[in-house]
C-alpha positions in Angstrom: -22.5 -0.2 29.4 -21.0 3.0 31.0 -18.9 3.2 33.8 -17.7 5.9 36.3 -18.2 7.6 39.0 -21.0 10.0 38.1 -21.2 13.3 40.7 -19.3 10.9 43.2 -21.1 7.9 43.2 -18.4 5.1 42.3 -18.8 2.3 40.9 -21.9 2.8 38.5 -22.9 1.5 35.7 -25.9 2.5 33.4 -26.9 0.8 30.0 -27.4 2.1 26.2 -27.4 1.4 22.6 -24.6 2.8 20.6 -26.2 4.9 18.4 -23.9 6.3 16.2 -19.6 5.6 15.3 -17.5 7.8 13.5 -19.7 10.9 14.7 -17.5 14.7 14.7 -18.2 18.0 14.1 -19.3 17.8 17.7 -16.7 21.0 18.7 -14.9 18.8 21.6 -11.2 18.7 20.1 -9.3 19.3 16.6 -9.6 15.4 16.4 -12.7 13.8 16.6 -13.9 10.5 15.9 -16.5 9.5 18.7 -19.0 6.5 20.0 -22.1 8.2 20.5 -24.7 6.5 23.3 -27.2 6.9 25.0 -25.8 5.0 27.9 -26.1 7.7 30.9 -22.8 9.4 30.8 -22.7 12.9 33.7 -20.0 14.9 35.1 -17.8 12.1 36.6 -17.7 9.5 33.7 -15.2 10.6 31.6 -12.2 8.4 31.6 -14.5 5.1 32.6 -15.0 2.6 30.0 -18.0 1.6 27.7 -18.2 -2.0 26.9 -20.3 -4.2 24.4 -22.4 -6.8 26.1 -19.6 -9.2 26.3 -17.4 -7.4 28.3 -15.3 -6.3 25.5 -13.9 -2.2 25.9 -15.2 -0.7 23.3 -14.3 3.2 24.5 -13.7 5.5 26.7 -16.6 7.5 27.8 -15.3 11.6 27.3 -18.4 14.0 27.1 -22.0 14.5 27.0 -24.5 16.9 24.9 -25.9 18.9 27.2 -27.7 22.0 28.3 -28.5 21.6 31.5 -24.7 20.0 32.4 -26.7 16.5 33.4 -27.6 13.4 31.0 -29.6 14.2 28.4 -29.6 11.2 26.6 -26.5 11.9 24.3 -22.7 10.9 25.2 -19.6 10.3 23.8 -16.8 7.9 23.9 -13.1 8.0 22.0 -13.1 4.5 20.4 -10.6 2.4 22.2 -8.3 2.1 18.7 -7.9 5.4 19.3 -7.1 5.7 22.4 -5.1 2.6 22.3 -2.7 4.7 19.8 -2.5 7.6 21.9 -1.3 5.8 24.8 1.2 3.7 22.5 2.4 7.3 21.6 2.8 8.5 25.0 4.6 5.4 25.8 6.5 5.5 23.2 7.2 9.1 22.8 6.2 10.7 25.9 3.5 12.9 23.9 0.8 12.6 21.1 3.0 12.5 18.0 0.8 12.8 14.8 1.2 13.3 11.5 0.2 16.7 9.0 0.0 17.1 5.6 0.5 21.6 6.6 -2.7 22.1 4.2 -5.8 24.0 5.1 -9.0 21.4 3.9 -12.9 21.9 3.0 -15.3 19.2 2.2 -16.3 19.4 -1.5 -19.7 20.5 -1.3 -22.4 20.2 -4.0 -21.4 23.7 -5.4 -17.6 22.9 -5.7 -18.0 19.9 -6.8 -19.7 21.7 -9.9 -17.9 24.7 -10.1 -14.4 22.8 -10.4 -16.3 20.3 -13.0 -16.5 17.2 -10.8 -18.9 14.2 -11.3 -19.9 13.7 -7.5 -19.4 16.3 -4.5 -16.8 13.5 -2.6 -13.4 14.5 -1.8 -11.2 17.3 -0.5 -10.5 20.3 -1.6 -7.2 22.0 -0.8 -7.5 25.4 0.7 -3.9 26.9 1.2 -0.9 24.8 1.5 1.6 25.8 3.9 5.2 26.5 2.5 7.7 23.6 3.9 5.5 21.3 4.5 4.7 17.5 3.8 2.2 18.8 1.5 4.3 21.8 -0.3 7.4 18.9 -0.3 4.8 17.0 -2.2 3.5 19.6 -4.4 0.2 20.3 -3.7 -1.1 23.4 -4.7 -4.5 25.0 -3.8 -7.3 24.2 -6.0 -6.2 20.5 -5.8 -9.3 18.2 -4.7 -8.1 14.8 -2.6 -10.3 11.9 -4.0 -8.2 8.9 -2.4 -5.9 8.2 0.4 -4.1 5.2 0.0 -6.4 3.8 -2.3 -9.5 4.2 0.0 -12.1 7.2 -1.0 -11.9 10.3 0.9 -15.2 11.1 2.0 -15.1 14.5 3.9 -12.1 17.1 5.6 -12.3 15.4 8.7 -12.1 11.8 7.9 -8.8 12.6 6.2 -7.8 15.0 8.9 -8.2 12.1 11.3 -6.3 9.7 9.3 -3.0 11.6 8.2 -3.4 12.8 12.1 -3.0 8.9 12.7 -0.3 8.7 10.0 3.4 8.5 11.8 5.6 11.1 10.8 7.5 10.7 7.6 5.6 7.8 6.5 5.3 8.0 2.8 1.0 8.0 1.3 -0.1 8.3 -1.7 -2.8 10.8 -2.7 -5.0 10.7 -5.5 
């Protein structure tokens, strides 16, 4: 369920299925991780909430897909565990602190994956890395191709984008 106040109206509601989690490369911000419904979500809704069926906040409704500038049939909400951590930050900081690696990153595609003599096209390769950095500091150089953060598989650039973005500052990770 979406709430808002959609061209004015308060105090609506309309209903959807979540259709997607985790969806990006959408071209809203540097960081996203988004809630994708079809829940009716027009100029007016972003900031309300989207809730499961039991009343649970789920997300917070930000943007829709659209041509026309109307509903057509796609929105998108930032998970509340994200937004939750952005507001801690604020709080806490007074501003979004996140953390950086200072390395440029590409998804290993099918054709770097065999160029550089890998077994699957997962991972990250390493682009550039920027001189006094986290990840100069750490020694990465550019060629290297990020298969595991913290013991969990990298799947893609933005999932570990979004992840060391959620990292706090100076907290040590291990790379593989």
């Amino acid at each position: 369920l979406a709430s808002g106040n959609p061209f004015g109206l308060t105090q609506t509601i309309t209903m959807g299925i979540g259709s997607a989690v985790g969806r990006y490369n959408v071209g809203i911000a540097d960081f996203e991780d988004f809630i994708q419904t079809d829940a009716a979500i027009n100029p007016g809704n972003s900031g309300g909430a989207l809730v499961n069926t039991n009343g649970e906040l789920v997300g917070i409704n930000t943007a829709i897909f659209s041509t026309s500038g109307g509903y057509m049939g796609i929105g998108f909400a930032i998970p509340i565990n994200l937004a939750r951590s952005v507001m801690n930050q604020i709080v806490t900081h007074g501003k979004v602190v996140r953390g950086y690696l200072g390395v440029y990153i590409q998804d290993v595609t099918p054709q770097i994956a065999k160029q550089f003599g890998l077994s699957q096209n997962n991972g990250v390769l390493i682009g550039d890395v920027s001189a006094d950095t986290p990840g100069s500091r750490a020694d990465l150089k550019r060629g290297d191709v990020v298969l595991e953060l913290n013991g969990q598989p990298v799947k893609d650039a933005n999932k570990l984008r979004l992840q060391i973005s959620q990292t706090a500052p100076g907290t040590v990770v291990k790379l593989r």
